[in-house]
C-alpha positions, 0 to 999 in steps of 0.5 A, spaced: 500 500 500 502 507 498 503 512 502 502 518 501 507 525 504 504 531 504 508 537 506 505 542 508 506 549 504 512 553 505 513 560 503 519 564 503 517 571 503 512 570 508 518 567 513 522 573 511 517 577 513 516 575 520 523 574 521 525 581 526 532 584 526 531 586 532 531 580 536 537 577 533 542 577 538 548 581 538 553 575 538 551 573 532 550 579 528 556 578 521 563 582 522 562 589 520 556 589 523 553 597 525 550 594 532 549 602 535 551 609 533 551 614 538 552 622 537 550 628 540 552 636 538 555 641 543 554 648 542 556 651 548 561 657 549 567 655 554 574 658 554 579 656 558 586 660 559 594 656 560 594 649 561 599 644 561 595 637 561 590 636 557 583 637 560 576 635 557 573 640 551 567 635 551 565 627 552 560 622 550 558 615 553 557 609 548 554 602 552 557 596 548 551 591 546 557 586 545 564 583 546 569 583 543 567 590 537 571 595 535 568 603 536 569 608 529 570 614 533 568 622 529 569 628 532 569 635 530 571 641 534 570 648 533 574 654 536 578 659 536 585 662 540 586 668 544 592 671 539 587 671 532 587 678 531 595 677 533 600 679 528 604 673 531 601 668 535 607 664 537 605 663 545 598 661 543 600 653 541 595 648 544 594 640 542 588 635 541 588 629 545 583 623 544 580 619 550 577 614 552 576 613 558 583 615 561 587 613 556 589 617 551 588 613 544 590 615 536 596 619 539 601 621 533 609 619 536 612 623 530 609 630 533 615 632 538 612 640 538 612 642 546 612 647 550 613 650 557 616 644 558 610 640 556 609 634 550 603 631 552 608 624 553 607 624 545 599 623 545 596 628 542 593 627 534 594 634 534 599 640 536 601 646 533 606 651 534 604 658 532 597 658 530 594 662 524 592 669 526 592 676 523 592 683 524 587 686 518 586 693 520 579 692 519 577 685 521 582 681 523 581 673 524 577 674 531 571 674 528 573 667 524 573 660 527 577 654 526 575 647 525 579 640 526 577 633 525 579 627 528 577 620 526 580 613 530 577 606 529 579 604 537 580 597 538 579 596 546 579 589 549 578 590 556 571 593 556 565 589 559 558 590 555 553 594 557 559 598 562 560 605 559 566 607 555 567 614 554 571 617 550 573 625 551 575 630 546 580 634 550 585 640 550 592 642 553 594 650 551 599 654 552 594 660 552 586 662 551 582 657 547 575 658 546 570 653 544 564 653 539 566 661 538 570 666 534 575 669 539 571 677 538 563 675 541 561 669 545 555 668 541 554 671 534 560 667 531 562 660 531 560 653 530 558 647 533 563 641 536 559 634 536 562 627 537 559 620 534 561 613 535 559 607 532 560 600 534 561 595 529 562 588 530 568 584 529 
């Protein structure tokens, strides 16, 4: 006697359907997967005076969602410094540091401009030795901002998952560093500064 199998009706695109992206799980997410970005603008003033170890510009929190991922970091600061409207700013150097946590990361080694005695220990991305000015009689640089930019793939291997990782943007100068403004108003010139990390599966 035959039997007879029947196989009950499968269809593929309904499967794909109802399958929700949401729900798998961050472990088995593919390499070079984006499992979360976060981001934030910091528009505020600040301006500091001399300092010889770098202090925080501004920071951001990331809260890993799994082991063993890599972190894209972006930031991008505007200022401006006390001497703009200088014919020589030769005492206004300053460096730009990236954190995270307390560990200084992306640091260049063949950067050796120092000042007042202070190198950073080599672990700025970015120092300068008489920075950009201008003595125009009829409107200097004090009405313009500068801009830098720093992008870094960080590769940390002791973090935990859902514990914060923060990563800083901070500053070390030799004089008047202005955040988000031109050096001649605190809010009629500048820009916004602003940080975004993704983490990525690797």
């Amino acid at each position: 006697m035959a039997i007879r199998v029947e196989k009950p009706a499968f269809n593929v695109r309904e499967k794909l359907t109802e399958l929700d992206s949401a729900s798998i799980p961050y472990e088995r997410m593919p390499k070079g997967s984006v499992v979360q970005v976060v981001h934030k603008y910091f528009p505020a003033y600040s301006s500091v005076g001399t300092n010889n170890s770098p202090i925080k510009f501004f920071d951001l929190n990331i809260y890993p969602k799994r082991k063993r991922s890599k972190f894209l970091v972006n930031a991008i600061v505007y200022y401006s410094h006390g001497g703009m409207g200088n014919q020589n700013a030769d005492s206004f150097d300053y460096f730009f540091f990236l954190y995270n946590n307390e560990q200084p990361i992306h640091q260049n080694s063949n950067l050796n401009r120092a000042f007042n005695g202070q190198n950073g220990g080599n672990n700025a991305w970015y120092k300068t030795d008489v920075p950009i000015s201008s003595n125009d009689v009829d409107h200097s640089f004090q009405y313009f901002a500068l801009h830098e930019n720093v992008q870094m793939l960080d590769d940390p291997q002791d973090y935990e998952v859902g514990e914060p990782i923060n990563y800083s943007l901070r500053i070390m100068c030799q004089n008047t560093l202005i955040l988000n403004r031109a050096v001649h108003s605190s809010g009629s010139s500048g820009g916004t500064s602003s940080m975004t990390i993704m983490e990525v599966a690797s």
